[in-house]
N, C-alpha and C positions, 0 to 999 in steps of 0.2 A: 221341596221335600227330599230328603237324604231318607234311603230306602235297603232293605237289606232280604233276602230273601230267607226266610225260616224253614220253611217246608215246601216239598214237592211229591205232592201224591202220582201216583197214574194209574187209571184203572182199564184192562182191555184197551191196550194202545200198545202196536207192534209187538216186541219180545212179550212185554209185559203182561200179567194177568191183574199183580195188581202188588203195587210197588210204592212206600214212603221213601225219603228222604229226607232226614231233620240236619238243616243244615247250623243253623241258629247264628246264621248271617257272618259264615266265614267260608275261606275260599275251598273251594273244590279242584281238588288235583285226582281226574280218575283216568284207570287203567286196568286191564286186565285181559283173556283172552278172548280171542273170535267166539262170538256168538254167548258174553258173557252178557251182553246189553247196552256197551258203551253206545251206540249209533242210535241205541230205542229211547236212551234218556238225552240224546242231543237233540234227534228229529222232535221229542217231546216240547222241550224248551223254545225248540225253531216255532213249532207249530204253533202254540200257547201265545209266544211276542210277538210273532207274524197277525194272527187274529186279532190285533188290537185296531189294526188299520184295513180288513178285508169286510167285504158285506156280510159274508156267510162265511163259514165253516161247518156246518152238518153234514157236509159229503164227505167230514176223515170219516166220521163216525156214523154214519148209516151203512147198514149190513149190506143193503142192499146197491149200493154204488161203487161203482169202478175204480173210484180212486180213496175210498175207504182206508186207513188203516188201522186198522183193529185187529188183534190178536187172532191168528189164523184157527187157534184152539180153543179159543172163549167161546160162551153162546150167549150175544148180544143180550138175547131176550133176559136171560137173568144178571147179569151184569155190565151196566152198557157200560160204552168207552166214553172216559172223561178225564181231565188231565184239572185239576187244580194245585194254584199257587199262591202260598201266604207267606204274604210280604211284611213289615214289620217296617211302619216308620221311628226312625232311630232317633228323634226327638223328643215323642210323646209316646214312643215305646207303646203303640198302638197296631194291633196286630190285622190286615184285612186279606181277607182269600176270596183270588177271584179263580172263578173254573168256565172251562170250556168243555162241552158235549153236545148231541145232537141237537137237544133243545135250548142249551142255553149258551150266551154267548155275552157274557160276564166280562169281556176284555173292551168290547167295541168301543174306539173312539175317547179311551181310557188315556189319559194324557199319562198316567203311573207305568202302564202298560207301553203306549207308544215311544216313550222317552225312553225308556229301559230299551227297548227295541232298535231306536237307533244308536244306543251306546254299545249294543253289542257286534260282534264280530263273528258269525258262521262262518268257519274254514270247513270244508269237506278235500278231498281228496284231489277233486280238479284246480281246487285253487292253486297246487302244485307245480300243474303241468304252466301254470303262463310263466315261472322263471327255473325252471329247470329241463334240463335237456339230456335227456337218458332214455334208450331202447327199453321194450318189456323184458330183453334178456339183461339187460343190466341191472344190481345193486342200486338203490338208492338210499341214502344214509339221511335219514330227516333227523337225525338225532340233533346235531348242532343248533339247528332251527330252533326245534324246542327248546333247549337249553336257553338261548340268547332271548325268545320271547317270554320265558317263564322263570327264570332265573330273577328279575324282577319282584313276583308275587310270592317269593317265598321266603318266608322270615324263619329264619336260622337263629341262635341263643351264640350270645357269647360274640367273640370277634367274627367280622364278615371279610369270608377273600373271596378277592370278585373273580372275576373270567380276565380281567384285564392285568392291566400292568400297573394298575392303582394299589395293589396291595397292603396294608399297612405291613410296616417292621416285624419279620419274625412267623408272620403269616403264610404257611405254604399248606400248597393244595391237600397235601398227606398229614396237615396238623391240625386242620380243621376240615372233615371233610363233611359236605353240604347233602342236604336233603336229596338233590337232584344228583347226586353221586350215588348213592343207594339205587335209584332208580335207573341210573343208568349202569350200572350193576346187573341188577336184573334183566336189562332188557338186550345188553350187550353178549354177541354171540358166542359161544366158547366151541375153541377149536378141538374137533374131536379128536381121541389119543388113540395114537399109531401102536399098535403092537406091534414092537421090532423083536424078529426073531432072536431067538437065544445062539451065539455063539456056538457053544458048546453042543448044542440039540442041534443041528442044523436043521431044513424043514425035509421031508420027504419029499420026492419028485411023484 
């Protein structure tokens, strides 16, 4: 079964009170600022492909348990926390959503679910630290990283110049420039401007 993921609801789960995503089975490139949600819809995703293969999950989502997570601001009781995913087999264009919440546990043992789970990849932050070597007072620059992992999934119109020295004829970085230029654009720091004093005015002492 070739599988694509359409939607991703979450309801009362971390950031979230209550959140769609209509993906309609193409790739996701997200970003944006601290404490926008990026980290509530990854822990989401982790949580949901992880419970394919655990006995239980009712403790993200019971109010009342330690290792809970649910929306700090929600109230349980009227909206509990539950995270559903509709998947769309790409054959028969047949649409099935499976959810996870306190009581129900729609993933277990789910070959659709477990498969997709060992095909994926959770990087968080420590995965980092096993090949780089840098102090907390130090810069670390993950930009290249991403670039050379994600530069892959991203389909650009028209001619393609790569990162390497394959280029075709005519091809340069400045004549076509690529999706992940945009973004590293944005995300690239700019050096703040010096006010040099005026010749003329000198400054007062």
């Amino acid at each position: 079964m070739k599988a694509r993921i359409q939607r991703i609801e979450i309801n009362n789960f971390k950031a979230f009170r209550q959140f769609r995503l209509d993906l309609d089975g193409r790739h996701l490139l997200l970003y944006g600022p601290n404490g926008s949600g990026k980290s509530s819809l990854y822990w989401a995703l982790y949580t949901f492909l992880q419970s394919g293969r655990k006995s239980s999950i009712s403790k993200y989502f019971d109010p009342a348990h330690d290792e809970r997570l649910l929306n700090i601001h929600e109230d349980a009781n009227y909206v509990p926390g539950e995270i559903a995913v509709t998947i769309r087999d790409t054959r028969s264009l047949t649409d099935t959503t499976y959810r996870i919440n306190h009581s129900t546990h729609g993933t277990r043992l789910n070959p659709v679910i477990t498969k997709a789970e060992m095909a994926s990849d959770f990087i968080t932050y420590r995965f980092f630290f096993g090949f780089s070597h840098f102090r907390n007072s130090q810069k670390f620059n993950l930009w290249p990283l991403f670039e050379r992992e994600s530069d892959t999934f991203v389909q650009q119109r028209g001619r393609r110049c790569t990162q390497d020295h394959s280029r075709p004829p005519g091809c340069t970085r400045s004549s076509a420039p690529t999706y992940l230029d945009s973004i590293k654009y944005i995300y690239e720091p700019t050096k703040p401007k010096r006010s040099v004093p005026n010749a003329s005015h000198p400054r007062r002492p």
